[in-house]
C-alpha positions as CSV (number, residue, x, y, z in Angstrom):
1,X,-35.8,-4.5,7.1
2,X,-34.0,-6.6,9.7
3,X,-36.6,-9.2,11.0
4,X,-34.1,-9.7,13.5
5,X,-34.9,-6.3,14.9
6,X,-38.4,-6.1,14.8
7,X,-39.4,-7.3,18.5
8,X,-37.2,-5.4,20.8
9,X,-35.6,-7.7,23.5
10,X,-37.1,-5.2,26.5
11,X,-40.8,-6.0,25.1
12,X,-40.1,-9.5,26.1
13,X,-39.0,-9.2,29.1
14,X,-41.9,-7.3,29.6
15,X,-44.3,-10.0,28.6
16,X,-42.6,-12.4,30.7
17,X,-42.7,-10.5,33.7
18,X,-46.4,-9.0,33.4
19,X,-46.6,-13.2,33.2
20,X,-45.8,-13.8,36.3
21,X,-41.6,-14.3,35.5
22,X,-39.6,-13.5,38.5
23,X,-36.1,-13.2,36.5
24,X,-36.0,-13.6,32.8
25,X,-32.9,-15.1,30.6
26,X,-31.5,-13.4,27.4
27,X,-32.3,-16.7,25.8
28,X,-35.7,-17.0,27.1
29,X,-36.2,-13.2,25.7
30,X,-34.7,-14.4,22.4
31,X,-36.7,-17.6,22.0
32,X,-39.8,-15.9,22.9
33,X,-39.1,-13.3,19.9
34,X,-38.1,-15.6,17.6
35,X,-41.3,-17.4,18.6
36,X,-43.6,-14.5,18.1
37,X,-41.4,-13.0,14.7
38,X,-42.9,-16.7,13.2
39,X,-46.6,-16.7,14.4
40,X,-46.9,-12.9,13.2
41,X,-45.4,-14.0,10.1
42,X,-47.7,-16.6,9.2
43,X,-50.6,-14.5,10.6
44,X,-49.9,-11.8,8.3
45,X,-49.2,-14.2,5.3
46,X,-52.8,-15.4,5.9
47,X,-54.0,-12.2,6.3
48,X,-53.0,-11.3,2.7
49,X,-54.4,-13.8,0.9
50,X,-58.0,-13.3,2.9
51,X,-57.8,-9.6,1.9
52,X,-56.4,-11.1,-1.7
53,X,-59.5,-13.4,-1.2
54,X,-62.1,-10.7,-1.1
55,X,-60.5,-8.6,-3.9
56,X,-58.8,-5.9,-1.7
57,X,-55.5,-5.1,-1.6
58,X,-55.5,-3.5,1.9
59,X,-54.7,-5.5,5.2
60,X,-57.9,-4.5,7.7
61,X,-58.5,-5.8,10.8
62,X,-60.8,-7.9,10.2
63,X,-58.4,-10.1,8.1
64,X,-55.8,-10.5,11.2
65,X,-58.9,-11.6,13.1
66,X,-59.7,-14.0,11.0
67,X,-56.6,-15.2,10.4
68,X,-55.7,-15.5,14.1
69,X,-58.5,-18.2,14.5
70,X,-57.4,-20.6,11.9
């Protein structure tokens, strides 16, 4: 899968604007998902090996939890 396509461009403009963004640039909405493609990655990578940690092979909640507040 495409990690370039994962966080669709509308989604953050979205954010932006819920933010309190009057107008939003494509490149803001492009940094912003590139920005948030890269903390989900590492999230989930640390997800894994705290599920890995605790002898289950199954992501749970739980784990991104955890993983968010390291």
């Amino acid at each position: 899968m495409d990690a370039k396509r994962l966080l669709p461009l509308a989604a953050m403009e979205k954010i932006l604007k819920d933010s309190g963004a009057e107008r939003v640039s494509d490149t803001a909405k492009v940094a912003l998902k590139d920005a948030l493609q890269e903390l989900a990655e590492k999230l989930a990578e640390t997800a894994v090996k705290l599920a890995g940690h605790a002898g289950r092979k199954t992501i749970k909640a739980e784990d991104i939890k955890l993983a968010a507040k390291s």
